[in-house]
VMD Tcl script that draws the C-alpha trace (Angstrom):
set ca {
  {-24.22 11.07 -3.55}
  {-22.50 13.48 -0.86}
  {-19.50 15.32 -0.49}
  {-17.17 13.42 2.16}
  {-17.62 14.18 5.29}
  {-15.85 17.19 6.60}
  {-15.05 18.93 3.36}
  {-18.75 20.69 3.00}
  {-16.61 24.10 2.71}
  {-13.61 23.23 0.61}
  {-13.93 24.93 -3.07}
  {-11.91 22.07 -4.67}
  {-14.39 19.59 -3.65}
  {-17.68 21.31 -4.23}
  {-15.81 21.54 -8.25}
  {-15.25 17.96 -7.98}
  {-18.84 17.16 -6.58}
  {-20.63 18.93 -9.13}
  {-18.41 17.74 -11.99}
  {-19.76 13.98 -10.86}
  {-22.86 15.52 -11.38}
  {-22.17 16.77 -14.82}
  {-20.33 13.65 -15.82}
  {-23.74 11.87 -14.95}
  {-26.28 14.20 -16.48}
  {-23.24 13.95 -19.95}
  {-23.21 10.07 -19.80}
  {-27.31 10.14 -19.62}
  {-27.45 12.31 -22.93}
  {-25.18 10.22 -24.89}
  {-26.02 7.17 -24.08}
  {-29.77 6.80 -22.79}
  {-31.47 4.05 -20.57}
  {-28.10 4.23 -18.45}
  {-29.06 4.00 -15.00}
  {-26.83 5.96 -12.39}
  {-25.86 5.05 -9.11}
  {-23.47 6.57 -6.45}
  {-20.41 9.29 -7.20}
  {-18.48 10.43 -4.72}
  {-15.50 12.65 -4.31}
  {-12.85 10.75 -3.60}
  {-8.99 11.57 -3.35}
  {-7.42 13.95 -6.42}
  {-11.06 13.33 -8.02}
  {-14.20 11.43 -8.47}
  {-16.13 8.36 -9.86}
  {-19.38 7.65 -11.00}
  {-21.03 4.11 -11.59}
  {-23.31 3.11 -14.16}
  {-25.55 0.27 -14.81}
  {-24.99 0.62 -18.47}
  {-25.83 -1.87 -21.56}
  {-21.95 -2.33 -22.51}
  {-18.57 -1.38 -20.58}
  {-17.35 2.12 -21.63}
  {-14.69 2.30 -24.67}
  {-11.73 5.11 -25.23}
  {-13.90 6.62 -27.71}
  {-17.40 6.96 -25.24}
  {-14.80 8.50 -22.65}
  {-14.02 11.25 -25.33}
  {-17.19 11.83 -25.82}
  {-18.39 12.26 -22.63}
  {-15.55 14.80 -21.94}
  {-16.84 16.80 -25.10}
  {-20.45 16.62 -24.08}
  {-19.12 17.49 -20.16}
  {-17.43 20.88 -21.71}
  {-20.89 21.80 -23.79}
  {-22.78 21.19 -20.26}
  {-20.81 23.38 -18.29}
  {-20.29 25.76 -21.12}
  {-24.38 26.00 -20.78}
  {-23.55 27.72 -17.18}
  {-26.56 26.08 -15.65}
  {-27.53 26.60 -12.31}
  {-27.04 24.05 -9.20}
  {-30.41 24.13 -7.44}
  {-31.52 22.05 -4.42}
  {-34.58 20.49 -4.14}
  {-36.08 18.79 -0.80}
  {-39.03 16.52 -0.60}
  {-40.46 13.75 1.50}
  {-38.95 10.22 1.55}
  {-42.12 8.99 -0.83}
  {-42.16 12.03 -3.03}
  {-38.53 10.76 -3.34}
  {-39.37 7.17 -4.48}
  {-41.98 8.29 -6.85}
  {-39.74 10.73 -8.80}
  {-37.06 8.32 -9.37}
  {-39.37 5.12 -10.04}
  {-41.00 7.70 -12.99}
  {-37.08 8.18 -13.80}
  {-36.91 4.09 -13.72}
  {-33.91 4.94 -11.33}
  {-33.91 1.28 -9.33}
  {-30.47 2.25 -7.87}
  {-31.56 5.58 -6.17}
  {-35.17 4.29 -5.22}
  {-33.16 1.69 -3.09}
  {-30.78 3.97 -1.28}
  {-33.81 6.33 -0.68}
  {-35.78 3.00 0.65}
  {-32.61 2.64 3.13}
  {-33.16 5.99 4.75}
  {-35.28 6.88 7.71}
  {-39.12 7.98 7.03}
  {-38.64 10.90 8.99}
  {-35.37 12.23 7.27}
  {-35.90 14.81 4.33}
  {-34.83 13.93 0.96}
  {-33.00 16.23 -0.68}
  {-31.63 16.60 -4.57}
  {-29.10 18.81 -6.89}
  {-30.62 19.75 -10.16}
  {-28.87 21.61 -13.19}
  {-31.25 22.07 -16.40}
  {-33.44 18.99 -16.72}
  {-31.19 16.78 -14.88}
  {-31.96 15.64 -11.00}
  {-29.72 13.78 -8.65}
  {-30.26 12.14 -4.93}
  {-27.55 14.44 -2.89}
  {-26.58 15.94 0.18}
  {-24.36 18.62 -1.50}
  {-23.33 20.93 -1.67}
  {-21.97 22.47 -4.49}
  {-20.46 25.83 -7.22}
  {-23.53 27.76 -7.63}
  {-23.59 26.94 -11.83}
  {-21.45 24.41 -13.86}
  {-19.54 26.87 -15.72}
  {-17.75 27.96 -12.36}
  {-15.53 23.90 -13.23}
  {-12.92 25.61 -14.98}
  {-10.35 22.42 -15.18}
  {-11.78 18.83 -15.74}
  {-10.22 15.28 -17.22}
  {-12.30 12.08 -17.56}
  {-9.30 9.78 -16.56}
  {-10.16 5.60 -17.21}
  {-13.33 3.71 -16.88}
  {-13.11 0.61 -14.74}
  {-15.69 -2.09 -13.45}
  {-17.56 -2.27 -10.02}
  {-20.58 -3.90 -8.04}
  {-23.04 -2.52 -6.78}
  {-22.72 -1.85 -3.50}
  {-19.31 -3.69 -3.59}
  {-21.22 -7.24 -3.47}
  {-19.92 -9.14 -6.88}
  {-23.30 -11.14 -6.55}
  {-24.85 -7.71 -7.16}
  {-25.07 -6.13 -10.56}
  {-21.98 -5.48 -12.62}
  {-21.21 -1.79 -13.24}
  {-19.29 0.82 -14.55}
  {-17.37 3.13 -13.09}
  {-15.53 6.34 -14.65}
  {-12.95 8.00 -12.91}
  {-12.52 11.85 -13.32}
  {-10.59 14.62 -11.34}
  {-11.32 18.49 -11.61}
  {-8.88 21.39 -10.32}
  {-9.66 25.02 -9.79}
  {-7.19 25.99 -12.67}
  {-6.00 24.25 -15.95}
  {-2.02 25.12 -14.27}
  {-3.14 22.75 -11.31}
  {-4.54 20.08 -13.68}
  {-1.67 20.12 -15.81}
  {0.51 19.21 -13.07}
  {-1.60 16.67 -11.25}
  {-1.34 14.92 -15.08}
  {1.73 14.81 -15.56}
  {2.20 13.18 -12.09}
  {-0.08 10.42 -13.26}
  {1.75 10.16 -15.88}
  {5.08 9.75 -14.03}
  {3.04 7.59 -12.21}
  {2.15 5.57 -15.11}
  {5.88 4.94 -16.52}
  {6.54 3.97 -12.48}
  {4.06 1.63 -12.25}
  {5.71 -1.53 -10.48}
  {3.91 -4.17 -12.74}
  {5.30 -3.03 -15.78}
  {8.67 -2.32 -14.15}
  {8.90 -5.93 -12.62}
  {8.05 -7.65 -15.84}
  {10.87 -5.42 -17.76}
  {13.34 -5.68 -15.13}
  {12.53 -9.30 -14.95}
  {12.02 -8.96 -10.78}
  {8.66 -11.15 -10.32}
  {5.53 -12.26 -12.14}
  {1.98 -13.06 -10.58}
  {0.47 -16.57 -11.16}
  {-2.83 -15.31 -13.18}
  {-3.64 -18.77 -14.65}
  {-2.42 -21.02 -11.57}
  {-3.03 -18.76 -8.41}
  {-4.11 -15.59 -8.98}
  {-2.93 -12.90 -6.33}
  {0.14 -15.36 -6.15}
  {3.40 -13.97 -6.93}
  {7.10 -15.57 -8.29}
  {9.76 -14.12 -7.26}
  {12.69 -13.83 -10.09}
  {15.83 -14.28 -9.42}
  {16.63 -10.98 -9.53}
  {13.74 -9.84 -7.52}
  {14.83 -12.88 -5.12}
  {18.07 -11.05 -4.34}
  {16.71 -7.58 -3.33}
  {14.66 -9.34 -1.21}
  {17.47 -11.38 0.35}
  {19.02 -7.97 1.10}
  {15.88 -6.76 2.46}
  {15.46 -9.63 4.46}
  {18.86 -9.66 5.89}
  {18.80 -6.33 7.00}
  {15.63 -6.91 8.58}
  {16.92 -9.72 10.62}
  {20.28 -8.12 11.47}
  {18.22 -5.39 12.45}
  {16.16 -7.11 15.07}
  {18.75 -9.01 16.78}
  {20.47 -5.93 17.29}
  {17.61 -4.15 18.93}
  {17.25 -6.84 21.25}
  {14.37 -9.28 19.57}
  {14.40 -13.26 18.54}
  {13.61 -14.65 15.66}
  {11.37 -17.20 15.63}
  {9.52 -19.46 12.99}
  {6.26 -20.79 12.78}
  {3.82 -23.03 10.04}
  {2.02 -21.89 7.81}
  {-1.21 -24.25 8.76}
  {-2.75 -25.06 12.19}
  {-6.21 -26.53 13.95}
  {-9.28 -24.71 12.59}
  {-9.53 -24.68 16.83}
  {-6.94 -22.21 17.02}
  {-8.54 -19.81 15.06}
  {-11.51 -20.21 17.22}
  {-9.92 -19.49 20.32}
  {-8.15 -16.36 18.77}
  {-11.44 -15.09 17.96}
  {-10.59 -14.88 13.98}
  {-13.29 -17.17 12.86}
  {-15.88 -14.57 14.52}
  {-14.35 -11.70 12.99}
  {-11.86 -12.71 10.02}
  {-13.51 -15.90 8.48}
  {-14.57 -13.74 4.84}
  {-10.71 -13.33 4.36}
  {-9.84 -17.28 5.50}
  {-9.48 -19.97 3.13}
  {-11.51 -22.92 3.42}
  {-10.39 -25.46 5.67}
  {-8.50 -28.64 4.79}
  {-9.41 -32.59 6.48}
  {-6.39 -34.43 7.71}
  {-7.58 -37.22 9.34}
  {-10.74 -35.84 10.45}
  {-9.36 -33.04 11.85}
  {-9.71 -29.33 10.13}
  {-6.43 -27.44 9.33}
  {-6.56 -23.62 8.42}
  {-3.98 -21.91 6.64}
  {-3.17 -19.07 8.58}
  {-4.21 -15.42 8.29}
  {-2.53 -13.89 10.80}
  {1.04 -14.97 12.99}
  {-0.11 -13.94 16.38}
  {-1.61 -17.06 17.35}
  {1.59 -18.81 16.99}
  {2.89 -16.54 18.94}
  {0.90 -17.03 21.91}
  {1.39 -20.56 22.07}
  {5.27 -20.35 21.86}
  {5.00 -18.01 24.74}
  {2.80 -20.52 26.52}
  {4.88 -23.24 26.41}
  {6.68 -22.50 29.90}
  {5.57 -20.09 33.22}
  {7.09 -16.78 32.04}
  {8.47 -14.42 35.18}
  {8.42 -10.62 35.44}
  {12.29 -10.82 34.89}
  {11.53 -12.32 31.73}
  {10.10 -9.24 30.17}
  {9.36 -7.75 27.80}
  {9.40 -10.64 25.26}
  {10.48 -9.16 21.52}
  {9.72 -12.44 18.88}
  {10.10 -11.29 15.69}
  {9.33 -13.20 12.22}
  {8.88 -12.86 8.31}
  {5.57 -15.17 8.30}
  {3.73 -15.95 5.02}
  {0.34 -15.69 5.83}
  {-2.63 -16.28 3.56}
  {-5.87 -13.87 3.09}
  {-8.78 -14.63 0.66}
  {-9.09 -11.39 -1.41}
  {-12.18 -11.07 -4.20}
  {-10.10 -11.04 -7.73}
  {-11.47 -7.77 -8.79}
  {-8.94 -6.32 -5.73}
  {-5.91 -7.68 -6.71}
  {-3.39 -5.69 -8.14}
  {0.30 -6.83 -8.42}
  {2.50 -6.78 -5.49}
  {0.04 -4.25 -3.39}
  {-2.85 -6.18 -2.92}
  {-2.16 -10.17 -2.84}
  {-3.37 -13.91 -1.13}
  {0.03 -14.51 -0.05}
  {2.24 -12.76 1.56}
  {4.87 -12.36 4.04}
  {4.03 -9.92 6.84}
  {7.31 -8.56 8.81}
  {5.93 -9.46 11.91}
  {6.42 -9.15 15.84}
  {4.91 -9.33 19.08}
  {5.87 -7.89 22.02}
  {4.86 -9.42 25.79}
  {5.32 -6.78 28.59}
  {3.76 -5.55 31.88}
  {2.17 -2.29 32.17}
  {5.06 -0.60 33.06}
  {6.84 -1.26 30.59}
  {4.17 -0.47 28.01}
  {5.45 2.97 27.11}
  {8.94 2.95 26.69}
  {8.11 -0.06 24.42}
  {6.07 1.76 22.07}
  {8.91 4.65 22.10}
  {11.59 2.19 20.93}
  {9.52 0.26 18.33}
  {8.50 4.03 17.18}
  {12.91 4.66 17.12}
  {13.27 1.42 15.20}
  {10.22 2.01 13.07}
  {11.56 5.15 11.85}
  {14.96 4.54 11.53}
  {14.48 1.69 9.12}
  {12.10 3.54 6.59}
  {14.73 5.95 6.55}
  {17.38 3.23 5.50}
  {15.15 2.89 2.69}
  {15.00 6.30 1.57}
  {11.70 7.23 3.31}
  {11.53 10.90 4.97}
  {8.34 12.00 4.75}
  {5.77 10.22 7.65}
  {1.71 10.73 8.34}
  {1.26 8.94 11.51}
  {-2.25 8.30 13.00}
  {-3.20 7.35 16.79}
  {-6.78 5.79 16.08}
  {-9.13 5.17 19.05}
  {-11.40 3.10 20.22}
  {-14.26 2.18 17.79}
  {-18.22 1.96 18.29}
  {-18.00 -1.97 18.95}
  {-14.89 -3.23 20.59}
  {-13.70 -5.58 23.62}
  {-11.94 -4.64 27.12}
  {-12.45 -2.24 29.99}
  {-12.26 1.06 30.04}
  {-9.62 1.10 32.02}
  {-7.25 -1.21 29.65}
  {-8.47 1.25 27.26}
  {-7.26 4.53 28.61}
  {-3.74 3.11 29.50}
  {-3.53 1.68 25.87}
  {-4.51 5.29 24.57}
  {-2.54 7.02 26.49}
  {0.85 4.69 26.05}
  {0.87 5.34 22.69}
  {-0.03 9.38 23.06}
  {2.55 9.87 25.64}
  {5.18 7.89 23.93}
  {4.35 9.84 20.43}
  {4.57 13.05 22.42}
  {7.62 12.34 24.18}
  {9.44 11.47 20.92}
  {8.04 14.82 19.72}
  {6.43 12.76 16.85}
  {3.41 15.11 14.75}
  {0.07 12.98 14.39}
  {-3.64 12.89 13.93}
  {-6.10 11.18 15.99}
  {-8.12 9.51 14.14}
  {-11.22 8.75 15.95}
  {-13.24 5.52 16.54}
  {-10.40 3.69 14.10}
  {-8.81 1.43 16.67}
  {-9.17 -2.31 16.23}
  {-11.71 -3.87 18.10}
  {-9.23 -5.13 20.41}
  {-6.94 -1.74 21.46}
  {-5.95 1.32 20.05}
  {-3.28 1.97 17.47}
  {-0.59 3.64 15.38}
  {-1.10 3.85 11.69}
  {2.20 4.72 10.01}
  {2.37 6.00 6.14}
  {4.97 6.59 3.86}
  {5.30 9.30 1.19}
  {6.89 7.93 -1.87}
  {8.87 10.21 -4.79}
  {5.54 11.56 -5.94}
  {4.00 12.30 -2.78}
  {1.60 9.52 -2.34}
  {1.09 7.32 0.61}
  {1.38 3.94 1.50}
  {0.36 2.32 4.59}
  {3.09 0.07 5.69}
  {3.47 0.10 9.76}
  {1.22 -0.10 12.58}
  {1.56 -0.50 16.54}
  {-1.47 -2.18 17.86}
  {-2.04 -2.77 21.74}
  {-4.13 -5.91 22.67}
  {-5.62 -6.77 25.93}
  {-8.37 -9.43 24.01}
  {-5.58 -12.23 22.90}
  {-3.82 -12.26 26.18}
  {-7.23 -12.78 27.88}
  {-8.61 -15.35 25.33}
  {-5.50 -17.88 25.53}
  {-5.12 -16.89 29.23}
  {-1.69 -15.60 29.08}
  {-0.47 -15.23 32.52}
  {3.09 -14.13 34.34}
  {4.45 -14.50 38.14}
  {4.84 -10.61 39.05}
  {7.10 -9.58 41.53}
  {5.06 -9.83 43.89}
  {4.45 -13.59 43.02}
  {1.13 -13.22 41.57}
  {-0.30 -14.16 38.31}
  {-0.54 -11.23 35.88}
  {-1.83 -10.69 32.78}
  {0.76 -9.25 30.05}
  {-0.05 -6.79 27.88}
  {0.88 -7.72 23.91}
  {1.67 -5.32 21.00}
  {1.48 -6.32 17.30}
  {3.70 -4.23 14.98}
  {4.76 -4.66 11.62}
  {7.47 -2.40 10.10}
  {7.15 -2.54 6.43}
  {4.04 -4.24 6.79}
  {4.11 -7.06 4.37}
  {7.60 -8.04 1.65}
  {5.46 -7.96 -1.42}
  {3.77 -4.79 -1.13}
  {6.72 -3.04 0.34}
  {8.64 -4.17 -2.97}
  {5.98 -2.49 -4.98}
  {6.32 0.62 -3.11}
  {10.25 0.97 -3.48}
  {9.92 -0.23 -7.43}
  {7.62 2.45 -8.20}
  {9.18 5.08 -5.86}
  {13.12 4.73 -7.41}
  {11.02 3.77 -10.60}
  {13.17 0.68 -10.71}
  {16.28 2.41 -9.97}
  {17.13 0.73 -7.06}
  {20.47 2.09 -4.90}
  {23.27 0.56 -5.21}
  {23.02 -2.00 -1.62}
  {19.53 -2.74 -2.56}
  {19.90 -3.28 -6.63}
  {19.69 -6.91 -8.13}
  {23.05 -6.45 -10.09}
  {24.99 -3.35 -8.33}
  {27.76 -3.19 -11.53}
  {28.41 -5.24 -14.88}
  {32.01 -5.63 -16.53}
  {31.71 -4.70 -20.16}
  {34.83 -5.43 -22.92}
  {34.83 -3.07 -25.90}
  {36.45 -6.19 -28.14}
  {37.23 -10.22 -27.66}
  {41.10 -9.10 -26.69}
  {39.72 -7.63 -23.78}
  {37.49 -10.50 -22.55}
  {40.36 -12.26 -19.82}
  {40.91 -9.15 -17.77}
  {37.51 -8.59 -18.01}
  {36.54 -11.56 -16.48}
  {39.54 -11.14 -13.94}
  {37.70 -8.00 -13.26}
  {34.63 -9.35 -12.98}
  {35.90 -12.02 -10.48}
  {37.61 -9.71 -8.21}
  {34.46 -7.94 -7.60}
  {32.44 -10.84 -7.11}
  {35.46 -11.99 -4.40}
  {34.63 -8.85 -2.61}
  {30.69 -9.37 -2.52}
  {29.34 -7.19 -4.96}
  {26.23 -8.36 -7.19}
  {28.31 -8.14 -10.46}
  {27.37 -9.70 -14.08}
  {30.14 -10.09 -16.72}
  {29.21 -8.72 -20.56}
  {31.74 -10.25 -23.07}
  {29.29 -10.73 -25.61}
  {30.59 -9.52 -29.29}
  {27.88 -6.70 -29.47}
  {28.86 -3.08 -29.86}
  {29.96 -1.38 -26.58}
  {26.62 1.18 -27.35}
  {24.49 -1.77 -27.82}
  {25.92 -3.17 -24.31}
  {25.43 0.43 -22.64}
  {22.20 1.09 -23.61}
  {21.35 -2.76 -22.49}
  {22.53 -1.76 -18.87}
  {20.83 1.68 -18.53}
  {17.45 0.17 -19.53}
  {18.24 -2.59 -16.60}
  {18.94 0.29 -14.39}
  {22.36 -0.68 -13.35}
  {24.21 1.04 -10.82}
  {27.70 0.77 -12.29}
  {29.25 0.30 -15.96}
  {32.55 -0.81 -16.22}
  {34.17 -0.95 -19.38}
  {37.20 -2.74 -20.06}
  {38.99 -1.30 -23.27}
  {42.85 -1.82 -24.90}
  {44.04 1.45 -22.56}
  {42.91 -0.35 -19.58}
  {44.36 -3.73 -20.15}
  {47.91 -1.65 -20.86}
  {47.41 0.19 -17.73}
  {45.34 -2.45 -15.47}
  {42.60 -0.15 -14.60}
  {38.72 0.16 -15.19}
  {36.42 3.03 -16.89}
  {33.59 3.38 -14.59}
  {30.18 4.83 -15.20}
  {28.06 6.00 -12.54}
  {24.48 5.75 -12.60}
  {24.39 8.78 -10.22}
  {27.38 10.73 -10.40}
  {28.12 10.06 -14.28}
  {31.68 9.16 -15.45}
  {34.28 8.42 -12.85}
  {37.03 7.75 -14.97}
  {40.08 5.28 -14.73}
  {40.34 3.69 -11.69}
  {42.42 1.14 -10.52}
  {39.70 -1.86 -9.40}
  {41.92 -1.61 -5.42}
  {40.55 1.76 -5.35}
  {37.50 1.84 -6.84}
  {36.40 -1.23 -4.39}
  {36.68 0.44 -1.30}
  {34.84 3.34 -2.29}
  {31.72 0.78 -3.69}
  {31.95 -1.24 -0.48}
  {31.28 2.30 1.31}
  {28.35 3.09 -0.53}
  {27.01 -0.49 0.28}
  {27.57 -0.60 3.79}
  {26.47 2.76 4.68}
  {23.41 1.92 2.43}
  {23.40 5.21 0.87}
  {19.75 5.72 -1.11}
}
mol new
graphics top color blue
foreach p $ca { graphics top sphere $p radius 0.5 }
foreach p [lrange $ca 0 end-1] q [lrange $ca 1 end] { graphics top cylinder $p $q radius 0.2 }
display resetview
């Protein structure tokens, strides 16, 4: 167990590092012939695993937290003790520690071996950490969970309890109650209430139905999207969702993608793949004729459902799924061109995550990794495209070393949502590899045959998980151009119910996503009805407004509006709409 790389000096994660420890050292007290494994520090907390004889309940959890508070109440000292790879092995075979023995086994004979203890307890680690356990002032066991050793499912089942420590109770306090907002936001519970989509457990796990009403939002979205493109100058194109396993060979995926590919399928004695990726498709559409300098850069742009084989225990509603739809484009240019590229996909990038209501951005330029294809020289002009046009835009961001595909640099987009977490959605990638393994070739000006340079980029990255993120981040309170119904015409009584529906098809005329309530309930009963469905307008239809031909409107955001007539209250919801105001 070590502290990640980087952070050796941070207080906050020398308190989380040794409250893994005493987590451990509490789980081995209560509950003994548990065998421990790895716990790191990890973002807002830590984990530990355990091989233990049953999977942890509410009530072990509790205890553990009690027995955690009597260990660090004990003020024991963290001491460091280094030995000799063997010395290492014996202790912890004595211990009947399999786990640690192995990851000792797995280091080099020469290396030191060094280990934390506080009282009688002894752990494999790095470090470092507080100097004694009573210096943890602010600790929560939050869930237990299960794991594999080693992340291999054919390995031992585990596990794991998550925990999180702060230097001050104020500081855990807070970081609670934003799991807890987190909790009530949490886009699996929101899509079953708001009836947006369900996942196909029993048929197709990591499968998902969209609802009708979740179908709509993502009509919007998709419209945009497309509108979008064809304004900034790309084409949409289509492609299948199955090809020759032969394609996949040439495009290098069955070297370095085949653990996410489905099996194939035999047509006729010839294998089909369903496809993982769009770019291939790609490639062949822009190999279908002799392409001239004058013709680019190409901009092809499509919503393609691809299909990636995920293990089960990953899956988790709309942000981690089998299929998906991946808002997709490739880009064909020369090397001139190459920059100025990359600075208008990073314009159109941003502008549409701000259309959604994203401001806050971590972008990352990662870099060439340990094993990877090309020259160096393809390298340095992909590197420094992307740097100069970043720097040119004035864009702040990270380099993130060695993180680069293994086919050309990149740019690693995230979001920040409501709560301040982050989402990968978009990324640039440059690729000299494809180009090179389908032999994609132009006539320059010069009439030579060149080489062109492609860039992959997605925007929101895929439609599924980028619905998650905007459930949980409006917490199902979508704005008004992107909500599933935008307003609902209510009638206090039955003598109300034709200029309600006159109402109702007026707006409807006009465009607007607009369900009719004539139902006998109480008008309370139908308010509270559309607040829990998080509509964006109420419009009630009582005697007064029948006299006077005009509608009471509720705002979800600005409250009571008042009588309006529905000629001016129109224009002003149009506005809203079209300026897609979040």
């Amino acid at each position: 167990m070590v502290c990640r790389p980087g952070h050796e000096n941070n207080p906050l994660e020398k308190i989380r590092h040794t409250c893994a420890h005493v987590m451990a050292s509490a789980v081995q007290e209560l509950y003994p012939g548990t065998k421990v494994t790895i716990g790191p520090v990890i973002e807002d907390g830590f984990f530990y695993d355990f091989d233990v004889a049953r999977p942890f309940t509410p009530e072990d959890l509790a205890k553990i937290e009690a027995k955690m508070a009597e260990i660090i109440k004990r003020n024991l000292p963290l001491e460091k003790q280094v030995m000799s790879r063997q010395e290492a092995i014996e202790l912890f075979r004595q211990k009947q520690e399999k786990y640690k023995v192995e990851i000792i086994e797995g280091i080099a004979d020469a290396e030191p071996i060094s280990c934390y203890r506080h009282g009688e307890w002894l752990d494999l680690c790095k470090g470092p950490h507080v100097t004694r356990t009573g210096e943890i002032k602010a600790f929560k066991i939050l869930h237990a969970a299960g794991a594999y050793w080693r992340g291999d499912e054919k390995r031992e089942r585990l596990q794991r309890i998550y925990g999180t420590a702060f230097e001050s109770q104020k500081e855990l306090d807070a970081h609670l109650n934003k799991l807890r907002e987190a909790e009530a936001r949490d886009h699996r519970r929101l899509g079953q209430a708001l009836d947006l989509f369900s996942t196909m457990e029993e048929d197709g796990a990591g499968l998902i139905l969209w609802h009708p009403k979740g179908g709509r939002i993502r009509k919007v979205i998709e419209d945009f999207w497309r509108d979008a493109h064809v304004k900034g100058g790309y084409e949409i194109v289509f492609t299948p969702h199955v090809a020759r396993r032969d394609l996949w060979k040439t495009s290098g995926h069955l070297d370095f993608y085949q653990d996410y590919m489905y099996a194939p399928m035999d047509l006729e004695g010839v294998q089909y793949q369903l496809k993982p990726m769009n770019c291939p498709f790609h490639i062949k559409i822009f190999k279908t004729s002799l392409r001239s300098y004058r013709d680019l850069p190409l901009r092809w742009a499509e919503l393609g459902t691809v299909y990636r084989y995920e293990r089960s225990g990953v899956l988790h509603g709309l942000l981690r799924v089998r299929g998906f739809t991946q808002d997709d484009a490739h880009l064909f240019c020369q090397p001139s061109q190459l920059e100025s590229e990359i600075m208008q996909v990073l314009d159109f990038n941003l502008n549409m995550l701000r259309t959604f209501g994203f401001t806050e951005f971590e972008i990352y330029l990662s870099t060439r990794p340990d094993k990877s294809v090309g020259s160096d020289e393809n390298w340095e002009l992909a590197t420094g495209a992307l740097k100069g046009a970043l720097e040119k835009k004035g864009i702040r961001y990270e380099v993130d070393p060695g993180e680069g595909v293994f086919y050309g640099p990149k740019i690693d987009m995230k979001i920040k949502d409501v709560l301040g977490r982050s989402w990968q959605c978009s990324t640039i990638q440059i690729d000299f590899n494809l180009p090179e393994r389908f032999d994609l070739e132009y006539v320059a000006d010069d009439g030579s045959r060149q080489r062109p340079i492609m860039i992959h980029r997605a925007l929101l990255g895929s439609l599924e998980r980028f619905f998650g993120v905007l459930i949980e981040h409006y917490a199902g309170a979508f704005p008004t151009w992107l909500a599933p119904v935008q307003a609902i015409v209510m009638s206090i009584t039955d003598a109300q119910e034709p200029f309600a529906r006159e109402v109702h098809a007026a707006l409807k005329q006009a465009g607007i996503r607009v369900d009719l309530n004539v139902r006998s309930d109480k008008l309370g009963s139908k308010i509270r009805e559309s607040e829990m469905q998080k509509i964006p307008y109420m419009i009630v239809i009582g005697k007064k407004e029948v006299e006077q031909q005009t509608i009471s409107v509720r705002s979800r955001r600005k409250g009571d509006l008042g009588a309006l007539a529905v000629a001016d209250f129109l224009p002003q919801m149009l506005k809203e709409i079209d300026e897609k105001t979040c």
